[in-house]
C-alpha positions as CSV (number, residue, x, y, z in Angstrom):
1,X,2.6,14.8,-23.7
2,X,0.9,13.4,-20.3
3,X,2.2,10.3,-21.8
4,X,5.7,10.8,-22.1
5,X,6.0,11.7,-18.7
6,X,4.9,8.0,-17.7
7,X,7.5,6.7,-20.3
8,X,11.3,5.8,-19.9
9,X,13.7,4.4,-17.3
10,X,15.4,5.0,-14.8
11,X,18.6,3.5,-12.6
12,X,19.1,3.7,-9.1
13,X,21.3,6.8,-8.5
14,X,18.6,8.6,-10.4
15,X,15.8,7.4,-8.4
16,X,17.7,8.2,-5.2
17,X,18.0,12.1,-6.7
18,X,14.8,12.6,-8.5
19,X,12.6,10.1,-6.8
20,X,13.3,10.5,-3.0
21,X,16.1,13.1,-2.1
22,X,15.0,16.0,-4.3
23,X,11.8,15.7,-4.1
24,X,12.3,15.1,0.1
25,X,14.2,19.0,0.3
26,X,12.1,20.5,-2.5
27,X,8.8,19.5,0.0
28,X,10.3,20.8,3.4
29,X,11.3,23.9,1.5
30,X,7.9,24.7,-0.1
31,X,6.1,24.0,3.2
32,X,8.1,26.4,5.2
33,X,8.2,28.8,2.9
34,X,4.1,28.0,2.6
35,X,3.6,27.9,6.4
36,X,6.2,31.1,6.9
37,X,4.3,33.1,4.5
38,X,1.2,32.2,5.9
39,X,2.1,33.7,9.3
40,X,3.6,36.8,8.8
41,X,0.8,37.6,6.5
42,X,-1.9,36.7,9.1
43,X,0.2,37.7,11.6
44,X,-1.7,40.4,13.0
45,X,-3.2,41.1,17.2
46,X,-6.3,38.7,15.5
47,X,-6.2,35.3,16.5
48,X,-6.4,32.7,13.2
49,X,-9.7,31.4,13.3
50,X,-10.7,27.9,11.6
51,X,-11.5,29.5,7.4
52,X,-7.5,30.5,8.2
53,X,-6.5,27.5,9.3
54,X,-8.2,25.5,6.4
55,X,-6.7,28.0,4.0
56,X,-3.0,26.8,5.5
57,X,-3.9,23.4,5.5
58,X,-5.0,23.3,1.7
59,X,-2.4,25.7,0.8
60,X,0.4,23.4,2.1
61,X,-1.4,20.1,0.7
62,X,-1.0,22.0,-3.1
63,X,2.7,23.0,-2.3
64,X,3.5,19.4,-2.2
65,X,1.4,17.8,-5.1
66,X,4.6,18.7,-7.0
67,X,6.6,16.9,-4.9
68,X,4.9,13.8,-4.6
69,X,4.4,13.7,-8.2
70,X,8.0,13.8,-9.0
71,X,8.4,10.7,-6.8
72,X,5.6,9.0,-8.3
73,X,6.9,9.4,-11.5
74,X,10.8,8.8,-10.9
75,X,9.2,5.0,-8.6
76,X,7.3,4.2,-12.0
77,X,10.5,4.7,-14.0
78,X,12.2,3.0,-11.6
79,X,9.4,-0.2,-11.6
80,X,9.4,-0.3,-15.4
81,X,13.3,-0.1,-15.0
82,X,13.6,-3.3,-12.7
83,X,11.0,-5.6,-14.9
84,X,8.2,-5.4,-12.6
85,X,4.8,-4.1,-13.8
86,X,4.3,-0.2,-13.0
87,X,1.2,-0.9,-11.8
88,X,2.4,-2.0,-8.1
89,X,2.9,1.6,-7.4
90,X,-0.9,1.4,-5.8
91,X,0.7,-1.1,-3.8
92,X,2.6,1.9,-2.1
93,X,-0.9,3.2,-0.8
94,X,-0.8,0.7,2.0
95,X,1.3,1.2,4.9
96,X,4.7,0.3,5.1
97,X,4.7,-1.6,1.7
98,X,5.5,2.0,0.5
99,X,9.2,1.8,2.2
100,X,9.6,-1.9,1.4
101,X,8.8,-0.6,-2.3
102,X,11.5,2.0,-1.4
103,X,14.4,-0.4,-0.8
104,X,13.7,-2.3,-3.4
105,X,14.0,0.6,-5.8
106,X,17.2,1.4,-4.2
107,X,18.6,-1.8,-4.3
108,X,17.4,-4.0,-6.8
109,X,19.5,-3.8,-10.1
110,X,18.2,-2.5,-13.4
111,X,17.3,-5.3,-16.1
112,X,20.3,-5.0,-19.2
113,X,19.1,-3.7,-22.6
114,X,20.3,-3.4,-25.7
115,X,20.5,-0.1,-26.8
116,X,19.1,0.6,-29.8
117,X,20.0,2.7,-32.9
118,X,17.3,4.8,-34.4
């Protein structure tokens, strides 16, 4: 099932909605509904102290594992999509080759296939 996931392709209006746009909203949503929550719940006369603030901080790294996952998958799609090896999303660990890899997602063209009959 894990593998499936990793499988398939995608063009380049569906990378820009499941690889960057959704996944862009649906991380500023979940970390101000995190962060929100957060305070009003430890809103009280007590001043947060530092266990608080690490539970905020970890809380609002998990909200956006989901996130980030969607865009990892949708950009490996996207590789696989374009012919290139789905391997140089580690390349988008170093700075700024993560928004070159971007555009180039966004504005490289697809490879044609045949479509195939099962």
């Amino acid at each position: 099932m894990i593998v499936e996931m990793f499988q398939g392709y995608t063009g380049r209006l569906g990378y820009l909605m499941k690889g960057v746009i959704i996944p862009f909203i649906l991380s500023w949503c979940m970390l101000i509904l995190t962060v929100g929550a957060t305070f009003v719940f430890l809103s009280s006369d007590n001043m947060i102290n530092g266990k608080e603030w690490a539970a905020i901080i970890i809380l609002c790294i998990l909200t956006l594992f989901i996130p980030f996952m969607m865009m990892v998958l949708s950009t490996i799609k996207r590789l696989r999509d374009m012919g290139v090896t789905p391997w140089l999303i580690f390349a988008s660990l170093i700075p700024f080759v993560d928004f070159i890899i971007l555009l180039c997602c966004l504005i490289i063209p697809g490879k044609k296939r045949e479509i195939q009959n099962a």
